[in-house]
C-alpha positions as CSV (number, residue, x, y, z in Angstrom):
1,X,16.9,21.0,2.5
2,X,14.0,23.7,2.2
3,X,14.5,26.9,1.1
4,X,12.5,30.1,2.9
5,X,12.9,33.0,0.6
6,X,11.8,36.3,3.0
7,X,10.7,39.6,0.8
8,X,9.2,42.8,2.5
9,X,5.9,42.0,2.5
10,X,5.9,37.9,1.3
11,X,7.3,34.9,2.7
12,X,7.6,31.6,-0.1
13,X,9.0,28.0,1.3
14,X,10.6,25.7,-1.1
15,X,10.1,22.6,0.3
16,X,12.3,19.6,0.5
17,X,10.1,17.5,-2.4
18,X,10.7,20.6,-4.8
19,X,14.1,21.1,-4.3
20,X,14.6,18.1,-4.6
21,X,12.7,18.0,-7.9
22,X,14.4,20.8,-9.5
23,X,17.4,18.8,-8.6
24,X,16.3,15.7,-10.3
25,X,15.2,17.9,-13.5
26,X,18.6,19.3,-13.4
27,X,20.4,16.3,-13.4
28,X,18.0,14.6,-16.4
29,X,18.8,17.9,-18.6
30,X,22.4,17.1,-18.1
31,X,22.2,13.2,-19.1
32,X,19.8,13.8,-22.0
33,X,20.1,17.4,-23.1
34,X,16.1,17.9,-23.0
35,X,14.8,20.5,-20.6
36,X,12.5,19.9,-18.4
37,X,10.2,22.2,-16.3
38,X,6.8,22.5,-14.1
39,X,4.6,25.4,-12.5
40,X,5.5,26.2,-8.6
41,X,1.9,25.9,-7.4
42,X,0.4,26.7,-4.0
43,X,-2.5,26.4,-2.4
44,X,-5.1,29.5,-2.9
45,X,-6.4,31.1,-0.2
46,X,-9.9,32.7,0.4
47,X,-8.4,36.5,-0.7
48,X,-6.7,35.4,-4.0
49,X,-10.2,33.9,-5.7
50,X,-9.3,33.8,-9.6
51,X,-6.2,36.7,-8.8
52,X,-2.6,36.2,-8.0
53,X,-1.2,36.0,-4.6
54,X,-2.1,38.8,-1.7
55,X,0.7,41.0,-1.2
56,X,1.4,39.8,2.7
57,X,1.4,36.2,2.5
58,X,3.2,33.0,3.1
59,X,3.6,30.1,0.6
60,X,4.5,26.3,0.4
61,X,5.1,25.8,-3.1
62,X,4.8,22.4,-4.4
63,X,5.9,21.1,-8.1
64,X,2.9,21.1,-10.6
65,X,3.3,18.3,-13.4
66,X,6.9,17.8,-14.6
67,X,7.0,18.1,-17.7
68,X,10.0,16.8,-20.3
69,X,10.4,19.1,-23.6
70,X,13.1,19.6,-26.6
71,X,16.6,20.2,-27.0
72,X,15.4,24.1,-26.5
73,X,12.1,24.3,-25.3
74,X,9.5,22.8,-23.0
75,X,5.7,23.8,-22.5
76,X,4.9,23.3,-18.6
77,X,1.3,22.4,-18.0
78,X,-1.0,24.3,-15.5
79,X,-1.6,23.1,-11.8
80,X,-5.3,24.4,-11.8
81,X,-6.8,20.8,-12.5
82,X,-5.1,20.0,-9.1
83,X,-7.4,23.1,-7.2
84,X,-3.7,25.0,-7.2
85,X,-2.4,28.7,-8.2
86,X,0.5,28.6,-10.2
87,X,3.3,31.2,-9.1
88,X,5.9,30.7,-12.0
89,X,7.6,28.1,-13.4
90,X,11.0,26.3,-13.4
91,X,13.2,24.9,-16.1
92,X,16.4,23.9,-16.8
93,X,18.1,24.8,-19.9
94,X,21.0,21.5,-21.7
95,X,24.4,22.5,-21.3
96,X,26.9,24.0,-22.9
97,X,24.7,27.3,-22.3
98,X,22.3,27.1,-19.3
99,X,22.0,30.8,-19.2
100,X,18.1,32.1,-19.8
101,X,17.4,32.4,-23.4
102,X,15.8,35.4,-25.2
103,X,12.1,33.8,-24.6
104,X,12.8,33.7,-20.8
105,X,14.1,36.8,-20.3
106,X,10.8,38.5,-22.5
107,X,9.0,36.8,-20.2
108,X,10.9,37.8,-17.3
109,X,9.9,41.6,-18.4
């Protein structure tokens, strides 16, 4: 089922491949313990040249390359070699503590 996230000025679609996906990842974390992540990537459009994202737009994300890490970390390649912008990342964190660690959140500032 895809997921339409609606902001003020930015519309973003999470389509049925990358829920999916993030799914799949979340389930593997839970058999294994290792996390796994990628980049949510879209395609650029003419305004966003080498920049982020124009302020009014609206994105199809698609997975960049899953990629399977450690017990605690995992370093998510870029989805530029694909002609993509990456638009942050997803990863799933082991159980017994799923919560973000102190590395997410630092990033999250």
């Amino acid at each position: 089922m895809a997921i339409r996230l609606e902001f003020s000025d930015a519309a973003f679609t999470l389509g049925d491949d990358l829920v999916t996906e993030m799914l799949e990842a979340t389930y593997a974390t839970q058999a294994d313990g290792h996390e796994r992540g990628f980049n949510f990537c879209a395609q650029p459009t003419k305004e966003e040249g080498e920049g982020g994202f124009p302020a009014t737009s609206d994105k199809e994300f698609h997975s960049g390359k899953s990629c399977r890490g450690e017990v605690c970390s995992v370093s998510i390649t870029d989805c530029r070699d694909r002609g993509l912008h990456p638009h942050g990342t997803f990863h799933t964190h082991p159980m017994p503590d799923p919560s973000p660690s102190a590395g997410d959140l630092l990033v999250a500032l």
